[in-house]
N, C-alpha and C positions, 0 to 999 in steps of 0.2 A: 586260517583265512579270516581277513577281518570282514565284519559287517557293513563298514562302509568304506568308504574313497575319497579322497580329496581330489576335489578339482580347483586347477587354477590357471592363470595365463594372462594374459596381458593385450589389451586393445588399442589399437593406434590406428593412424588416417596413415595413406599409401605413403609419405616420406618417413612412415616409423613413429612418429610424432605422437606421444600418449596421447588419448583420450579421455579426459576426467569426467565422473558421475555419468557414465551407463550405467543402467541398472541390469546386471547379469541377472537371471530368474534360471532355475533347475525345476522343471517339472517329471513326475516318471507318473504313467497308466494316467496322465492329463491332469495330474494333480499338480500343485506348485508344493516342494519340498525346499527350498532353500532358495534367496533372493538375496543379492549384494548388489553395492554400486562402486565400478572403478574408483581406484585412490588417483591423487595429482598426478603419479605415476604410469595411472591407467593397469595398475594391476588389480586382479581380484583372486579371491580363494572363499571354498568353504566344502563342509563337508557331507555327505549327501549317504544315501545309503546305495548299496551295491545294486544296481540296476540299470538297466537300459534310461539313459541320458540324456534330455531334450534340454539345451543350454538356447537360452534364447537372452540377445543383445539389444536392448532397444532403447529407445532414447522418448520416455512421457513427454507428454506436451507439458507437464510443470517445473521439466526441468531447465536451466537456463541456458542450455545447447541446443534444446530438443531439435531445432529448425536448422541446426548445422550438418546431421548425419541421414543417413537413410535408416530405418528401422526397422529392426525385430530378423535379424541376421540370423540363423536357426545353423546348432552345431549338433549331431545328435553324437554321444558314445554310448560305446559297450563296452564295460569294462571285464577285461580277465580275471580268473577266478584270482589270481595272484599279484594282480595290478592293487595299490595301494593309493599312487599318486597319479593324477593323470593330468598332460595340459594341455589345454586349449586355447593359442590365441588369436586373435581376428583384429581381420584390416576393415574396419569402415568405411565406406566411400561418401563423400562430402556432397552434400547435397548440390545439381548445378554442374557436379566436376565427371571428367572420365579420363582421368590420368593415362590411365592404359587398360588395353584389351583384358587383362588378368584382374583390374579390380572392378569390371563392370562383370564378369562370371561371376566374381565374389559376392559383387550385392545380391546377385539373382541364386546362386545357390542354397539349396535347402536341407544339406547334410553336410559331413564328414566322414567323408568316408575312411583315413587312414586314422591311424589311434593317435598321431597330435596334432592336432589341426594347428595353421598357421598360413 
């Protein structure tokens, strides 16, 4: 069994549409272990060590979106003792907007409860 996990996954607004420079942050026991920001893609990855998961999506006020999305989207995992890779991706909702019923649960949700969020 390894020591750590990779996490990674991909952020987009409710038509799919990447999101570039979120800044994904990994905290475990309230500490910050690992912090990246979506590619042009809106993908991200990085490697974290084996432990209960708090992935938090948020958008700083220095970044040049910030005022586009709603922020700090909370993903929590736990990973299996034999889980290696794990992914997590998330829908942003646009600040302003409520496209549908499923992406305003989204913004207000504060976990993950199945093992790949999306």
């Amino acid at each position: 069994m390894s020591d750590t996990v990779t996490i990674h996954g991909k952020v987009s607004d409710a038509d799919r549409t990447p999101i570039f420079m979120i800044k994904v942050r990994a905290l475990q026991d309230g500490r910050e272990v690992e912090r990246t920001y979506t590619g042009e893609d809106g993908t991200y990855s990085f490697e974290v060590p084996r432990a209960l998961t708090t992935l938090i999506f948020d958008t700083h006020e220095t970044l040049t979106n910030a005022r586009d999305w709603h922020p700090s989207v909370v993903a929590n995992i736990d990973p299996d003792a034999d889980e290696r890779d794990l992914r997590c991706d998330r829908i942003l909702m646009q600040v302003g907007t409520a496209t549908t019923d499923e992406a305003c649960v989204d913004a207000l949700a504060d976990t993950c409860s199945v093992r790949y969020c999306a």
